[in-house]
N, C-alpha and C positions, 0 to 999 in steps of 0.2 A: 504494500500500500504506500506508494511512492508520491499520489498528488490527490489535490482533492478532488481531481475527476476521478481519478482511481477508486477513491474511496466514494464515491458518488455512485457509480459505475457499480461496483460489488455490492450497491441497495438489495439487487435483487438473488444475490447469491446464497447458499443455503449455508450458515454459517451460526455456532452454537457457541453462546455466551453464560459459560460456564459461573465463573467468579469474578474479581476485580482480578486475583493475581493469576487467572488463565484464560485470559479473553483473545490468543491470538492460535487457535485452534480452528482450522477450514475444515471445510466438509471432505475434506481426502485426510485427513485426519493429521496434516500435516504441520508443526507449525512452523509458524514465522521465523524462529530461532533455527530451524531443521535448515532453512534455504541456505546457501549458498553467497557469501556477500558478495559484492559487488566489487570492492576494493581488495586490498591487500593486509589493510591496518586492520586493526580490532581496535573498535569503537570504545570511547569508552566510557565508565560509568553513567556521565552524566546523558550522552548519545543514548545506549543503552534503554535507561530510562525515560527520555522522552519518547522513542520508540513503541516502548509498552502503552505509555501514558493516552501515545496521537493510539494505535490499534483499539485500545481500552475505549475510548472516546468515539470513535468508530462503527465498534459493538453496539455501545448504547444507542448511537441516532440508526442503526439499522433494528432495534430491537423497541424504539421508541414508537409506539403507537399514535397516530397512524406512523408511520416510519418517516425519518427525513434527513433531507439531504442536506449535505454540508453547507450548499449554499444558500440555502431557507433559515439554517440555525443566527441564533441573535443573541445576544445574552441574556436572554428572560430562560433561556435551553442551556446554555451556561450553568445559570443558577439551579433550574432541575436538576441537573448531572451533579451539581456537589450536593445541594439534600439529598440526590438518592445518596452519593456517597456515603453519606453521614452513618448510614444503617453498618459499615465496615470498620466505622473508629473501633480506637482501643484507647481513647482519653476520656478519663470521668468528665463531667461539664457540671459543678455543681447548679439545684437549681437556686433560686432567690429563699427558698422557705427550707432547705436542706442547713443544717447547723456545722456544716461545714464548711459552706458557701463560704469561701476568700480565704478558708486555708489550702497554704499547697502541700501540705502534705498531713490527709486527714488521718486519724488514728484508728478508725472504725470504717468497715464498708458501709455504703449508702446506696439507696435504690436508685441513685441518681441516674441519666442515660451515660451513654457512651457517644461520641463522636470524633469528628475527621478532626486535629490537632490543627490548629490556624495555620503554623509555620507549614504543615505538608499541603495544604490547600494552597497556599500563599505560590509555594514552589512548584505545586503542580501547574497551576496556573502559567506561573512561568515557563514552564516545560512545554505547555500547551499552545500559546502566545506563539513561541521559536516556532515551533511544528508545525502552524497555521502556514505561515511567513515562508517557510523553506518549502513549503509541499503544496505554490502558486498561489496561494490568498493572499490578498492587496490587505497590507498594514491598514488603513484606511476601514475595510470590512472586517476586521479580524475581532471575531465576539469574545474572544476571550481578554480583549484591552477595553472592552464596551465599559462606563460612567457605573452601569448597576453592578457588574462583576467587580469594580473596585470599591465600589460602595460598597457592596454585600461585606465584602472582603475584613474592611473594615470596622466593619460590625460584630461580623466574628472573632475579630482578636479584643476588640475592648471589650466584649460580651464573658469570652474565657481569660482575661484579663483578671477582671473583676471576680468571676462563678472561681477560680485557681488562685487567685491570690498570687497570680506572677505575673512580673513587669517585661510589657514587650517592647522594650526601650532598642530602638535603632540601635545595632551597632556599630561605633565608631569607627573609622576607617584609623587603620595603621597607617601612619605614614614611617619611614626610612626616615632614620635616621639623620639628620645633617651633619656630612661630615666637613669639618670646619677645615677651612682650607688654610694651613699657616703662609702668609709670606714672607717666604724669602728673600731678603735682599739680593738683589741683583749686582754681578759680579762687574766689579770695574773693567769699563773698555781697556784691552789692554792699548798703547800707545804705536801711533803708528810707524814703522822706520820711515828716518828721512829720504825722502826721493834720491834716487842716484846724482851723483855730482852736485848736491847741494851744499856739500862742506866743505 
């Protein structure tokens, strides 16, 4: 699934959507990983997983009722795809009447639910965003930078901000070091000889 006509294109192909972590399974039972690359290199982590991320994404708008195509999806399709998500977290979210609520590390289990972790949303998104971009969507259409998806976005991290009691405070960028340049004194011109026959 190399473009998003490709992915457009296989709407109509018979093709089974196992889980989040095995959605790239054709109807020859073949998967995605099984092919043959293209290149020489091996891909790596972060390629890898955008990979899965765009297949995964794929699965759902062919499995989405009525089904639809990439270039119909908008960020309102965005935002369905992270609440279905949500059903796969493995992060408590306290809720506002839970006695836990704002601690991050409660001492007791709670019936609280479970959800997708802001920072993997945050990064899936990003993963998604690249994937859009490199597999022929115009920056411009691309649902996954649409105003609601950063909205939402942000809702979710001050929401588990607050429900976990932990601060998702920007990380600062490292900068290098300045390394302090001493000067040197510069070495006296040495003198010139006198021109021939000048003495």
């Amino acid at each position: 699934m190399n473009s998003i006509q490709d992915m457009e294109s296989s709407n109509s192909e018979n093709t089974s959507f196992n889980s989040i972590g095995n959605s790239n399974t054709t109807n020859t039972g073949m998967s995605v990983s099984d092919l043959p690359s293209p290149s020489s290199t091996t891909p790596s982590r972060y390629e890898n997983q955008k990979r899965r991320d765009w297949n995964t994404f794929g699965q759902y708008l062919k499995n989405h009722r009525p089904p639809l195509s990439l270039s119909r999806c908008s960020g309102a399709h965005v935002l369905e795809f992270l609440r279905y998500l949500d059903q796969f977290g493995k992060t408590k979210v306290h809720t506002p009447i839970c006695p836990f609520y704002g601690h991050p590390n409660p001492p007791a289990p709670c019936p609280c639910p479970l959800r997708q972790a802001w920072g993997s949303l945050d990064a899936l998104i990003g993963r998604l965003r690249a994937a859009f971009e490199e597999n022929g969507g115009k920056p411009e259409a691309n649902p996954f930078g649409a105003r609601a998806v950063r909205l939402y976005l942000r809702e979710v991290r001050d929401l588990q901000s607050k429900a976990r009691g932990i601060s998702y405070e920007k990380k600062k960028r490292k900068r290098p070091p300045q390394q302090q340049i001493q000067s040197l004194p510069l070495p006296l011109p040495l003198p010139l000889p006198p021109p021939p026959g000048a003495t």
